[in-house]
C-alpha positions in Angstrom: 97.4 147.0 -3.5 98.6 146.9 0.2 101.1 144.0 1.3 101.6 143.6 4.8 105.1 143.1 6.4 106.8 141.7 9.7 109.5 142.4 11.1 112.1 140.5 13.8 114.4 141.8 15.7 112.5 144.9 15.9 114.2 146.3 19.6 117.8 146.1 17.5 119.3 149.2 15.2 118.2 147.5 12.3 114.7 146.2 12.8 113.9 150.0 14.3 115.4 151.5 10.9 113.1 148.8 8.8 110.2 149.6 10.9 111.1 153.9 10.8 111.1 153.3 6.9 107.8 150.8 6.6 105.9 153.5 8.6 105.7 156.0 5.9 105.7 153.2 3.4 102.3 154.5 1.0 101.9 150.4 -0.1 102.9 148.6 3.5 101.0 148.0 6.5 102.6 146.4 9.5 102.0 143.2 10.9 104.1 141.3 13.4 107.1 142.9 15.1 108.8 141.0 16.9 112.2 139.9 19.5 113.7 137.2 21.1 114.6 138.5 24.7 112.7 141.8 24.5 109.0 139.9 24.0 106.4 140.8 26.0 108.0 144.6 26.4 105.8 147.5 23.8 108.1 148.6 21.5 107.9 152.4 22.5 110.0 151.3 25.6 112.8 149.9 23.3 112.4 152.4 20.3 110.7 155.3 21.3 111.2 157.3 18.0 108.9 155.5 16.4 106.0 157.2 17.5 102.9 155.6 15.5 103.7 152.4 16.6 104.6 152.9 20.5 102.0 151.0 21.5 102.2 147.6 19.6 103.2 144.3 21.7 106.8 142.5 20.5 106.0 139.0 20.0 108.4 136.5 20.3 110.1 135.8 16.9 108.7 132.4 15.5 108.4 130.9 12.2 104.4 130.8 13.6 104.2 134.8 14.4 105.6 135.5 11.2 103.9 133.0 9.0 101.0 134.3 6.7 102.5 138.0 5.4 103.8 138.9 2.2 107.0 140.1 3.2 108.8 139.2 6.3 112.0 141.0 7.2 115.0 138.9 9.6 117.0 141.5 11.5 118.6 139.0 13.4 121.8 137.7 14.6 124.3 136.6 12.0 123.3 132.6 11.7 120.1 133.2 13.1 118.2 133.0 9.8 118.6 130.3 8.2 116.6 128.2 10.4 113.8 130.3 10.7 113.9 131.3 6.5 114.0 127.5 5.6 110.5 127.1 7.9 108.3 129.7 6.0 106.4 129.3 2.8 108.1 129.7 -0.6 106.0 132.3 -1.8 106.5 134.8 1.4 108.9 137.5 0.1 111.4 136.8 2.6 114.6 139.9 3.3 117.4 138.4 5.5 119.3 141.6 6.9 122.2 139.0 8.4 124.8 137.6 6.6 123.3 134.1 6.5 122.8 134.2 2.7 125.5 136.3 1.1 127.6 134.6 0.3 128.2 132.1 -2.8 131.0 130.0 -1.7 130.5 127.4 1.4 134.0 126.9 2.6 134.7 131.0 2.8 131.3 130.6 5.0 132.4 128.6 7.2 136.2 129.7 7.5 134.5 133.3 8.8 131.5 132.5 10.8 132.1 128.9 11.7 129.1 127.5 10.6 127.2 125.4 7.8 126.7 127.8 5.0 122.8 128.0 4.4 122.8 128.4 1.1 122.8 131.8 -1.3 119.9 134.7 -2.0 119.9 136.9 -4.5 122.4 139.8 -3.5 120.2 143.2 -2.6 122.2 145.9 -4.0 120.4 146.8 -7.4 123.2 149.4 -8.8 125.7 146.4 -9.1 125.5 145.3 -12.6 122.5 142.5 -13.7 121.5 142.5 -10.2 118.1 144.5 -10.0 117.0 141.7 -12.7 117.8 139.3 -10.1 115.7 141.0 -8.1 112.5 141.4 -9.7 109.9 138.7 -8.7 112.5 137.3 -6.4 111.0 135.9 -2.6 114.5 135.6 -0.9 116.8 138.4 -0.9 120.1 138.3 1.1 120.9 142.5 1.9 124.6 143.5 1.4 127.0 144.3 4.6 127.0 148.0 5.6 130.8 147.9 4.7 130.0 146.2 1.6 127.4 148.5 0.1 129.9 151.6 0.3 132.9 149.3 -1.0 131.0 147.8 -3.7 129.3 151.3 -5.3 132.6 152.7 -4.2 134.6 150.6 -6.8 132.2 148.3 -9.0 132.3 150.9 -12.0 135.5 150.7 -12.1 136.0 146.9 -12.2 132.8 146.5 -14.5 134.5 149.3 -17.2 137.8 147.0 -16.8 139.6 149.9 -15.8 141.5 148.5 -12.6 143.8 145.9 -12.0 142.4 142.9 -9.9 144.7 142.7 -6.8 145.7 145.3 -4.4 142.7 147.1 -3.9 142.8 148.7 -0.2 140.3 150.0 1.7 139.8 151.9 5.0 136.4 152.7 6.0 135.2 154.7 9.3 131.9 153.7 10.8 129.8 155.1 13.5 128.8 152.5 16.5 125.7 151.6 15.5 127.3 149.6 12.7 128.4 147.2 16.0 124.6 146.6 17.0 123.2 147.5 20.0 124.1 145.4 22.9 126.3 146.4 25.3 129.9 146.6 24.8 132.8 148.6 26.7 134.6 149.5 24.0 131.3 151.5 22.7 130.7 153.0 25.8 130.5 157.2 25.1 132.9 157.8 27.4 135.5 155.5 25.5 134.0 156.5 22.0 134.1 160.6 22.2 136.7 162.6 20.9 139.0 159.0 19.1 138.9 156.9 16.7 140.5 153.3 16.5 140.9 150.4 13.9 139.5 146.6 14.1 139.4 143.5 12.4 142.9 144.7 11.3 144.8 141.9 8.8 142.2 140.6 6.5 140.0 138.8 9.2 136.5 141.2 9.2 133.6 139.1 8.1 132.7 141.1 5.5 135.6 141.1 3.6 134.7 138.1 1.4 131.4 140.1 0.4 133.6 142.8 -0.8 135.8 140.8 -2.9 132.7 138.3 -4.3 130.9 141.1 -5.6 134.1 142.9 -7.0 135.1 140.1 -8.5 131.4 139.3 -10.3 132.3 142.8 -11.4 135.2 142.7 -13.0 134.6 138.6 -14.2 137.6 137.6 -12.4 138.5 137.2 -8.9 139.3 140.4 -6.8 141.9 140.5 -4.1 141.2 143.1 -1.3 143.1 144.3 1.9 140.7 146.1 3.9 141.0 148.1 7.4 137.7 149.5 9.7 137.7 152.0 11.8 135.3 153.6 14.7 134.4 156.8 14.4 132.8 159.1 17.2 129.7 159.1 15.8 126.5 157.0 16.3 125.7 156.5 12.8 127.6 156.5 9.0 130.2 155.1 6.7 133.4 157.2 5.4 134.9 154.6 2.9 137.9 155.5 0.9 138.7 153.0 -1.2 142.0 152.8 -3.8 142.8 150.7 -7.0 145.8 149.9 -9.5 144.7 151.7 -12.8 145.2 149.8 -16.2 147.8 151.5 -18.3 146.8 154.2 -20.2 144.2 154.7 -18.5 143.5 158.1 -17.3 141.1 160.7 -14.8 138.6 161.2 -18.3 137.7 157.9 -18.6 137.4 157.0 -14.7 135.1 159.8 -14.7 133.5 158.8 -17.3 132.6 155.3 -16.2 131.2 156.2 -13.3 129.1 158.8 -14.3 127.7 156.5 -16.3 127.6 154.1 -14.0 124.8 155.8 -11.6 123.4 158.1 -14.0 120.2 156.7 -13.1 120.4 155.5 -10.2 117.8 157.4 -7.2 120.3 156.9 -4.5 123.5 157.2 -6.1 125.4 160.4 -7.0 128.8 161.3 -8.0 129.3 164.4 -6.8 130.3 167.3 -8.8 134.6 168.0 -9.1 135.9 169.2 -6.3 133.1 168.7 -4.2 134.2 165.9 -1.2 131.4 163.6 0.7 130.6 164.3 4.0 128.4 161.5 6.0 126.6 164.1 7.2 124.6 164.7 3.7 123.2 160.9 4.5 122.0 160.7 7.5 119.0 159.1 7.6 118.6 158.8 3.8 118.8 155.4 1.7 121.5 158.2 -0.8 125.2 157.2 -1.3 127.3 159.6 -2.9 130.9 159.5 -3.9 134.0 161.4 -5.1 137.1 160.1 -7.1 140.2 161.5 -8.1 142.8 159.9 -10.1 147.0 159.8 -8.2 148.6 160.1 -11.4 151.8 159.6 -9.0 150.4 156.2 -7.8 148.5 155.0 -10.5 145.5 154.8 -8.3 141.9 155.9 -8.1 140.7 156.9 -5.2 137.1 156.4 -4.3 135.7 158.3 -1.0 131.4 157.0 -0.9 129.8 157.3 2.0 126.0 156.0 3.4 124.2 155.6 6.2 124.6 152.8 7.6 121.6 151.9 8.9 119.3 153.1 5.8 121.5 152.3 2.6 123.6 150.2 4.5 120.6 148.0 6.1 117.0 148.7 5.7 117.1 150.9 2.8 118.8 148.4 0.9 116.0 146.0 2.0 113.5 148.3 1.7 114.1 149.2 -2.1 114.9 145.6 -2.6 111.4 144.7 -1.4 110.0 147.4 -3.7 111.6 145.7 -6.6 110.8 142.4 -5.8 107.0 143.4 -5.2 106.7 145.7 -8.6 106.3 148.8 -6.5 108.1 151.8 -7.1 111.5 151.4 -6.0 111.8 154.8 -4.6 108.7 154.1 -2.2 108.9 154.8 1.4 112.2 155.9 0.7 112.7 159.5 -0.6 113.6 161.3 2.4 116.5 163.8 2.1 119.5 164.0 4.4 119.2 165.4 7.6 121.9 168.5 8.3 123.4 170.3 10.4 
């Protein structure tokens, strides 16, 4: 059976990724694509790897345009979902890439992006515990944060094995500038990019930190507390995220291995990699794969968790992707076994 799928914000880094994926997708076929300021344009002008579909129109993005598929994919601004989601029918499988429907709690909502909270989807990350059940059958799904998806496989074994302590968990992450979108900024310019690296969002006020700690803390059944730090790396795309917690006493490297090993044993697009072998974003790029490394500071009494992703794929449209493929019964590797890309 073939379902057919649209896509807004098609001219942006994310709606091009979920349109590079859909392409080679054996069970999709591609309706509406469509933009807000870029209508009118064909989309090889604004995304000109995608070579099959070069020639199709962008259509302005309305509830009307994207009315009357089975799956319709928002790639849209944060806050700019929830209006048009509410507007199409129930049974449309319905992926919001923004952060409209992420998160559970109304007042964090507003305290970080200022608006009426529109309500909560399931959560798109099937590795985290009970949530590819969620999943299943489900026609609205609310895909993790970029930052998220590597903090949350990073560290949910841990917290799900109660194995860590529940507050100062820190975490720095480095992320290439696609991660910032893809309108035009100064500070993303190359020529202010190349050759540095520099933080943002410093002191607990990045949007996604909330994410982090909601699905640590459905983890570990109890709330989570979470100091986290990103960074811009000199690269267009990937996630670096190391990421440290307070061991339990008498706990020790065997049994963090242990759990997460088990963890992602059978997971498609999650490997722990063997000992003594680091992650390098590299080994993801372009791939819907995370892999990770830990170590135990005996010193400290810390794990340490380096995971990284792309982005764009595992971090965005992979993540939506394999969601849609559970959702729909499909196989949930479809479309989506491509292999990093290297050197």
């Amino acid at each position: 059976m073939t379902f057919t799928a649209a896509v807004s914000g098609a001219s942006g880094y994310a709606g091009g990724e979920i349109l590079r994926l859909l392409a080679n997708h054996p069970d999709i076929e591609i309706g509406a694509i469509t933009a807000h300021s870029n209508a009118g344009s064909t989309l090889g002008e604004l995304q000109p790897q995608l070579h099959s579909l070069a020639d199709r129109m962008l259509q302005d993005t309305t509830p009307e345009v994207l009315a009357g598929h089975d799956v319709v994919f928002l790639a849209l601004p944060h806050g700019a979902s929830a209006d048009i989601a509410a507007q199409l029918p129930a049974d449309t499988l319905v992926i919001d890439a923004g952060a409209d429907h992420r998160l559970q709690d109304p007042a964090v909502w507003e305290k970080f992006y200022g608006s009426p909270h529109a309500g909560t989807w399931p959560y798109g990350l099937p590795e985290l515990p009970g949530h590819r059940e969620s999943l299943a059958g489900a026609r609205r799904i609310a895909v993790p944060g970029c930052y998220p998806t590597s903090v949350l496989l990073a560290l949910a074994p841990g917290f799900a094995a109660g194995l860590l302590e529940h507050d100062d968990v820190v975490v720095v992450s480095a992320s290439g500038t696609s991660g910032a979108g893809k309108a035009v900024k100064a500070n993303l310019l190359g020529s202010e990019v190349m050759g540095g690296m520099s933080p943002y969002g410093v002191g607990g006020g990045h949007r996604h930190t909330p994410e982090m700690e909601q699905g640590l803390s459905l983890a570990a059944g109890a709330p989570v507390s979470l100091s986290f730090t990103p960074t811009l790396a000199p690269m267009a795309r990937g996630i670096l995220t190391t990421a440290t917690a307070k061991v339990r006493p008498g706990v020790g490297y065997a049994a963090l291995r242990e759990a997460w090993e088990a963890a992602y044993a059978d997971e498609p697009f999650v490997r722990v990699l063997p000992e003594g072998q680091w992650p390098t974003t590299k080994s993801v790029l372009g791939s819907n794969h995370a892999t990770l490394q830990l170590a135990f500071d005996e010193h400290a009494g810390r794990v340490i968790v380096s995971a990284v992703i792309d982005n764009l794929t595992k971090g965005t449209a992979g993540g939506a992707v394999q969601s849609m493929n559970i959702a729909l019964g499909l196989d949930e590797t479809a479309g989506l076994t491509l292999q990093g890309i290297a050197p």
